[in-house]
N, CA, C and O atoms as a DFTB+ gen file, in Angstrom:
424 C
 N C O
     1  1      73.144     133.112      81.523
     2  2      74.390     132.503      81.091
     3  2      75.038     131.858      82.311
     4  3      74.868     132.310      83.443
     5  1      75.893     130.632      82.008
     6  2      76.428     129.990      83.392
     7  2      77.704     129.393      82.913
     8  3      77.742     129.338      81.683
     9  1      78.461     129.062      83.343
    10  2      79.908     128.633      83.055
    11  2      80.418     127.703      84.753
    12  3      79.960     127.677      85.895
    13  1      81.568     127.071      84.045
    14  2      81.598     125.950      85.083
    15  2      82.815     126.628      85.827
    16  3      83.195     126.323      86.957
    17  1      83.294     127.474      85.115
    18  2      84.222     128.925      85.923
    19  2      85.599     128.402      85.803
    20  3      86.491     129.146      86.211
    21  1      85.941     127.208      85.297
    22  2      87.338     126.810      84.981
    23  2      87.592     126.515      86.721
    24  3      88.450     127.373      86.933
    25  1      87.459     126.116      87.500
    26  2      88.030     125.871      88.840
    27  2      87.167     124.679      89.338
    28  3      86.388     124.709      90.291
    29  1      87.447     123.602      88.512
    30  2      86.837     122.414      89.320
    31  2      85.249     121.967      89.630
    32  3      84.703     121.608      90.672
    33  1      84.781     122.139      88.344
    34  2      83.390     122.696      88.752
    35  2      82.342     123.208      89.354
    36  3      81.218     122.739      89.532
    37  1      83.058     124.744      89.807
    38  2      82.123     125.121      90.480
    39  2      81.124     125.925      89.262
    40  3      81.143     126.499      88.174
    41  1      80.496     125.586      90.089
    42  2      79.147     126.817      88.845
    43  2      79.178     127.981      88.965
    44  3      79.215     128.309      90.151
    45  1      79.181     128.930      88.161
    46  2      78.881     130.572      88.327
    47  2      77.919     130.570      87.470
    48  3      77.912     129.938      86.414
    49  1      76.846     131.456      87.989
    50  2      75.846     131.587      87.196
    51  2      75.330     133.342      87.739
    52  3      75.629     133.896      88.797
    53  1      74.739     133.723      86.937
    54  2      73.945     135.313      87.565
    55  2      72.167     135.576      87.339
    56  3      71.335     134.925      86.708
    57  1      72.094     136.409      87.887
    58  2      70.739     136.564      88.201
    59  2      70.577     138.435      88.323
    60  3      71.162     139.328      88.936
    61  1      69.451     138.342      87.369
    62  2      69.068     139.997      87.259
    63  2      67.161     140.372      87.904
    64  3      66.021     140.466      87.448
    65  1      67.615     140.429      88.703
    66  2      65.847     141.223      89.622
    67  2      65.606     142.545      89.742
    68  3      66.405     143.448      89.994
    69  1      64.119     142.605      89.487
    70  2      63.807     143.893      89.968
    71  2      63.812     144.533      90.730
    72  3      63.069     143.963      91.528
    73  1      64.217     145.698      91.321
    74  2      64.650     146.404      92.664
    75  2      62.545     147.679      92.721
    76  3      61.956     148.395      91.911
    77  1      62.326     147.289      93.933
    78  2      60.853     148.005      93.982
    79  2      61.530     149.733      93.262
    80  3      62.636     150.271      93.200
    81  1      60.184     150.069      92.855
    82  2      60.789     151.942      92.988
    83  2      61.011     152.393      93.871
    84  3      61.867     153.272      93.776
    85  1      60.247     152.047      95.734
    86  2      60.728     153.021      96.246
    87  2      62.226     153.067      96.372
    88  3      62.582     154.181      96.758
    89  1      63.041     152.388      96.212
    90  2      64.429     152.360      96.160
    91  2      65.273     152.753      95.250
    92  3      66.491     152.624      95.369
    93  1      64.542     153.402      94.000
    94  2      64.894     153.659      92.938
    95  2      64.741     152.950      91.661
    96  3      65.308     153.346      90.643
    97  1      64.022     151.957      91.689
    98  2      64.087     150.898      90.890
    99  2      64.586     150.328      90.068
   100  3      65.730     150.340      90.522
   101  1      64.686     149.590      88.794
   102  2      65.886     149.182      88.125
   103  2      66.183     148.164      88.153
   104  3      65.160     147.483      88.080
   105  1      66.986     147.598      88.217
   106  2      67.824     145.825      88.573
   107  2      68.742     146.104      89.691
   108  3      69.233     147.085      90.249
   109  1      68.766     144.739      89.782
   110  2      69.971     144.201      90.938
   111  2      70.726     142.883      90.179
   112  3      70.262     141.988      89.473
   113  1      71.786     143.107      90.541
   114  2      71.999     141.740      89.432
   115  2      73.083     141.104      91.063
   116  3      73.818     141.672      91.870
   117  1      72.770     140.160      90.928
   118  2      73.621     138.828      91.612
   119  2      74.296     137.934      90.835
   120  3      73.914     137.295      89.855
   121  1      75.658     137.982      91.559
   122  2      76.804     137.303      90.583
   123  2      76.419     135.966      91.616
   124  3      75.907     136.249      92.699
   125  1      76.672     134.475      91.274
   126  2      76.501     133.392      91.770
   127  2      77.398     132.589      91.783
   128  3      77.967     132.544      90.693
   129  1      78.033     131.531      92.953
   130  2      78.951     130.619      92.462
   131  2      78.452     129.832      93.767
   132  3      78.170     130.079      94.940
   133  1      78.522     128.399      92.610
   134  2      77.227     127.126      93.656
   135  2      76.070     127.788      94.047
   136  3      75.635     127.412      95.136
   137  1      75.420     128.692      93.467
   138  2      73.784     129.191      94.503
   139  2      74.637     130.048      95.226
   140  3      73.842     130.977      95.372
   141  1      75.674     130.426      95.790
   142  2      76.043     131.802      96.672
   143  2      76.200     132.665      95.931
   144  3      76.803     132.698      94.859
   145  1      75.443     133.712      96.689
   146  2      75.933     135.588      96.343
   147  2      77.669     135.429      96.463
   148  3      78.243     135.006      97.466
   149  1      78.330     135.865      95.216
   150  2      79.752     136.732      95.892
   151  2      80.057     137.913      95.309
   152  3      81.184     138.405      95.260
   153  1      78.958     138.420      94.819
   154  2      79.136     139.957      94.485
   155  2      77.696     140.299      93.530
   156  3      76.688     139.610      93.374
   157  1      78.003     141.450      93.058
   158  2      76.858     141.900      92.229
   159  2      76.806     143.122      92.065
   160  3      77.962     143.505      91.888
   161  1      75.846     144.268      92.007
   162  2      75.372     145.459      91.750
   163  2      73.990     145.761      91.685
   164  3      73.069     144.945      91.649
   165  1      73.899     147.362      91.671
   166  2      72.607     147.631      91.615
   167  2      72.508     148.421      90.507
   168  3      73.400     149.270      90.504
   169  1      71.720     148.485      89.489
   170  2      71.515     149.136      88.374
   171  2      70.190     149.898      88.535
   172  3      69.203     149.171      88.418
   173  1      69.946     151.166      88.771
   174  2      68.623     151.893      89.438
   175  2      68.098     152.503      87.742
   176  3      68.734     152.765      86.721
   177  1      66.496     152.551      88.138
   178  2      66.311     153.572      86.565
   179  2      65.313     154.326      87.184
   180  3      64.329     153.632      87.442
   181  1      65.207     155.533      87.526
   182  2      64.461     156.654      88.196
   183  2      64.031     157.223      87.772
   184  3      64.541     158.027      88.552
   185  1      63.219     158.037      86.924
   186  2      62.684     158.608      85.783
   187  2      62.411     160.250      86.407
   188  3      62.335     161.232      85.669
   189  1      62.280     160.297      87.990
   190  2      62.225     161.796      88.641
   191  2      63.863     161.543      89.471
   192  3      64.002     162.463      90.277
   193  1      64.539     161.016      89.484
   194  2      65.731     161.934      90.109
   195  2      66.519     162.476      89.101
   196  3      67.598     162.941      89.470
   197  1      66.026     162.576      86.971
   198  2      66.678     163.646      86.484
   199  2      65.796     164.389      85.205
   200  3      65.991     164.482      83.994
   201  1      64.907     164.783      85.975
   202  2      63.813     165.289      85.294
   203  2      64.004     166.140      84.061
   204  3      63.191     166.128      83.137
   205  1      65.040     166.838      84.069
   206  2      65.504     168.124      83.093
   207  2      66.391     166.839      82.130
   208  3      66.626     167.437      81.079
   209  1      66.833     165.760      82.022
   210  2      67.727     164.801      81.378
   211  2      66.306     164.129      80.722
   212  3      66.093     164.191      79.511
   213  1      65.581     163.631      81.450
   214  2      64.404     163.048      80.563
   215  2      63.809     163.760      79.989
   216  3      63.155     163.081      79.198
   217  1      63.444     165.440      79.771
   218  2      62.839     166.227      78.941
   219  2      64.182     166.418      77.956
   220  3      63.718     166.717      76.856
   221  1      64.983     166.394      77.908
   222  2      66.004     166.772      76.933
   223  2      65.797     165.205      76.314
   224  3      65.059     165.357      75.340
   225  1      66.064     164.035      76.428
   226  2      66.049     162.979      76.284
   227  2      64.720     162.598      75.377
   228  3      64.744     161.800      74.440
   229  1      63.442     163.391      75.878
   230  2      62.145     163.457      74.758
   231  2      62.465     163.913      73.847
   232  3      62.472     163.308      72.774
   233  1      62.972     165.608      74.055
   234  2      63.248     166.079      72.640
   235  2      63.852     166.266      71.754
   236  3      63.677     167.143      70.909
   237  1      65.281     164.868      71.834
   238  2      66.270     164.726      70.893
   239  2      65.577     163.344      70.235
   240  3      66.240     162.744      69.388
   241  1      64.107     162.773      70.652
   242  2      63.826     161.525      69.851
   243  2      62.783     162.019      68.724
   244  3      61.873     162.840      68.834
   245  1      63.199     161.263      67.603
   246  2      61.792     161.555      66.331
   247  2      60.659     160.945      66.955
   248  3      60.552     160.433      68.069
   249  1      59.473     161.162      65.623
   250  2      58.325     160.965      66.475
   251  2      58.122     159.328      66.388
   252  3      57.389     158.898      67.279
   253  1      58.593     158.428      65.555
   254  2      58.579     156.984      65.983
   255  2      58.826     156.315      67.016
   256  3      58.069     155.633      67.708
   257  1      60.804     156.695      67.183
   258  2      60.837     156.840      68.411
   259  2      60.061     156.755      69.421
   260  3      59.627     155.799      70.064
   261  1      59.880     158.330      69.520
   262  2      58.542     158.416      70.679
   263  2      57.461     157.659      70.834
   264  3      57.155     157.225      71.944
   265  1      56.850     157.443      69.893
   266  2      55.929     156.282      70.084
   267  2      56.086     154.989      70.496
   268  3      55.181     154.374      71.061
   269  1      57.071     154.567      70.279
   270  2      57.806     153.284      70.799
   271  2      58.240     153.266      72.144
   272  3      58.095     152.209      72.759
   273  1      58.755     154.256      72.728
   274  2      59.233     154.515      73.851
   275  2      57.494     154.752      74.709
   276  3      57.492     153.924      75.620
   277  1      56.559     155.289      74.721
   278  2      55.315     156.211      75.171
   279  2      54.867     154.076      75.199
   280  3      54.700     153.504      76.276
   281  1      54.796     153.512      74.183
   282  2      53.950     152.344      74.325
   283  2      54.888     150.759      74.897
   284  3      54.567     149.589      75.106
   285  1      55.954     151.441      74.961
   286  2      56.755     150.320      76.091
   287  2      56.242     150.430      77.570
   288  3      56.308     149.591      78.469
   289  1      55.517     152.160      77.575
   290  2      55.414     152.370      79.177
   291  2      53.665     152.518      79.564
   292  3      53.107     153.108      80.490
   293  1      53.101     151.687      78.387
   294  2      51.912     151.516      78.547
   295  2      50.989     152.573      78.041
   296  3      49.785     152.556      78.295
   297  1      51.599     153.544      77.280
   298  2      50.557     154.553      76.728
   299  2      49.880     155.341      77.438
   300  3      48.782     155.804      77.128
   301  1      50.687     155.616      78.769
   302  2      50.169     156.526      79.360
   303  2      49.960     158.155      79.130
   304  3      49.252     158.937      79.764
   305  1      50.803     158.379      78.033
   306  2      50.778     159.773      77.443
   307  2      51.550     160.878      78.103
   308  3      51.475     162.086      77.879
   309  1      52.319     160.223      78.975
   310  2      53.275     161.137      80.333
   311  2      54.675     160.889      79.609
   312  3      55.010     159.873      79.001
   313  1      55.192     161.705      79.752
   314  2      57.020     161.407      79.042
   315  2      57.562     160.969      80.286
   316  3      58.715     160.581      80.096
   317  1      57.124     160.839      81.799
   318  2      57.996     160.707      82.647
   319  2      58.079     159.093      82.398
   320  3      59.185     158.571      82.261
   321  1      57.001     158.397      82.350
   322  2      56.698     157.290      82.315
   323  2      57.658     156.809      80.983
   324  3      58.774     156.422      81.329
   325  1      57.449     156.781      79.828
   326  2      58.241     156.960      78.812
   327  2      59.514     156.744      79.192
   328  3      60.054     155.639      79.220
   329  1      59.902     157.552      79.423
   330  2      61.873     157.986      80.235
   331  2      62.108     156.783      81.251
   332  3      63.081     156.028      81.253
   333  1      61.015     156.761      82.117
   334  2      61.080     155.538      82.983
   335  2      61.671     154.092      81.887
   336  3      62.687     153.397      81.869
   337  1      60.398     154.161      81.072
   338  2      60.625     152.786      80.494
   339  2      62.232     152.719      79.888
   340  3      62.991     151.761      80.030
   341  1      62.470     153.719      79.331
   342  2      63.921     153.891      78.570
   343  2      64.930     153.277      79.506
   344  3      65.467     152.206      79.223
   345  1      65.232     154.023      80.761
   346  2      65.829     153.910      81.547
   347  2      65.927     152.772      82.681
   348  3      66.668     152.736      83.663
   349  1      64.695     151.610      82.132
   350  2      64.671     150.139      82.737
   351  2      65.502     149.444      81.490
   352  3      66.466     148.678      81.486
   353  1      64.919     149.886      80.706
   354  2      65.578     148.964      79.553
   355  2      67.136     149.065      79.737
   356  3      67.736     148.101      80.213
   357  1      67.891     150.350      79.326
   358  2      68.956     150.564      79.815
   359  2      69.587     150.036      80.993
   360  3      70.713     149.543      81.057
   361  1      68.788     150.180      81.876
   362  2      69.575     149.596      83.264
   363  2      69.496     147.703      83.318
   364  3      70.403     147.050      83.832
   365  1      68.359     147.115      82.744
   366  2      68.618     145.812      82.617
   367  2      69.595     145.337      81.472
   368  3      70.144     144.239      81.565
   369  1      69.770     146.012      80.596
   370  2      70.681     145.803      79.282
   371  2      72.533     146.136      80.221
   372  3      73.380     145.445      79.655
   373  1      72.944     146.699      81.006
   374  2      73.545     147.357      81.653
   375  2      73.987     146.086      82.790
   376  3      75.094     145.631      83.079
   377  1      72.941     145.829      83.160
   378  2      73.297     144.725      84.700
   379  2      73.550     143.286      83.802
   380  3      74.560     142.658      84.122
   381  1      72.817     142.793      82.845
   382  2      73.073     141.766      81.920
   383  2      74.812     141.704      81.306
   384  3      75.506     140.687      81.311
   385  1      75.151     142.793      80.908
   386  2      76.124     142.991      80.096
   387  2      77.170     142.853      81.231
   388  3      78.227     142.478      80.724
   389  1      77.275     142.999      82.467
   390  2      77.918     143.392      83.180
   391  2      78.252     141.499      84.318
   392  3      79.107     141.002      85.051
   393  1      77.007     141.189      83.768
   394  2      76.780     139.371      84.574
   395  2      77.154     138.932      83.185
   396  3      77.174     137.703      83.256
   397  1      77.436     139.265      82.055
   398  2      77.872     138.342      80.701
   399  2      79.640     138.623      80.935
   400  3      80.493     137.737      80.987
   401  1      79.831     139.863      81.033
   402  2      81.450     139.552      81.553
   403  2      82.167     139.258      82.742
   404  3      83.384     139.145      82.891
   405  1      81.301     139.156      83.522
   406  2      82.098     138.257      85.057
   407  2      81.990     137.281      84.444
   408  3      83.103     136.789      84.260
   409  1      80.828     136.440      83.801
   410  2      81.371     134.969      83.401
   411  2      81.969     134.559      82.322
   412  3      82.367     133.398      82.227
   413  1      82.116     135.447      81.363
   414  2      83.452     135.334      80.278
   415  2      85.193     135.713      81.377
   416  3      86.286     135.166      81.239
   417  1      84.823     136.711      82.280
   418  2      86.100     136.721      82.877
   419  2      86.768     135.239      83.851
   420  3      87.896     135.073      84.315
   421  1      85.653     134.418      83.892
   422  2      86.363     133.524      85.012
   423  2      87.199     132.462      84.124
   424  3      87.883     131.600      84.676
């Protein structure tokens, strides 16, 4: 999404990237105005820094659910992986939502 930001046309626009795992992984989102950074965030999705939250998190889903979640993360048959995937989705849905209202706010 991009907007001309109401100030003379400058452009604001945002940008959502992947952050590697070893850093926790997840998004980064960059807020933009003309091509410059002037703010942003980091949206992390870690699937082992809450291990006891992702086993509770398996076993409040039905079994469709689960299957949906198990084959977003490639069918590896691991719930960590699973939880992982949940918790990218979440965190890019999260950094998006968050670059859709800086540019409704300008």
């Amino acid at each position: 999404m991009a907007s001309d930001g109401g100030s003379g046309g400058t452009r604001c626009d945002y940008e959502v990237l992947p952050r590697a795992p070893e850093v926790g992984g997840g998004w980064r989102l960059r807020l933009l105005q003309d091509g410059v950074e002037v703010g942003g965030g980091v949206y992390p999705a870690d699937p082992m820094a809450a291990a006891c939250t992702g086993i509770a998190w398996w076993n409040c889903l039905d079994g469709e659910t689960r299957r949906e979640w198990m084959r977003a993360a490639g069918d590896t048959g691991r719930v960590v992986d699973a939880y992982g995937a949940y918790l990218r989705n979440e965190a890019h849905c999260e950094a998006m939502d968050a670059g859709d209202a800086w540019i409704l706010s300008l």
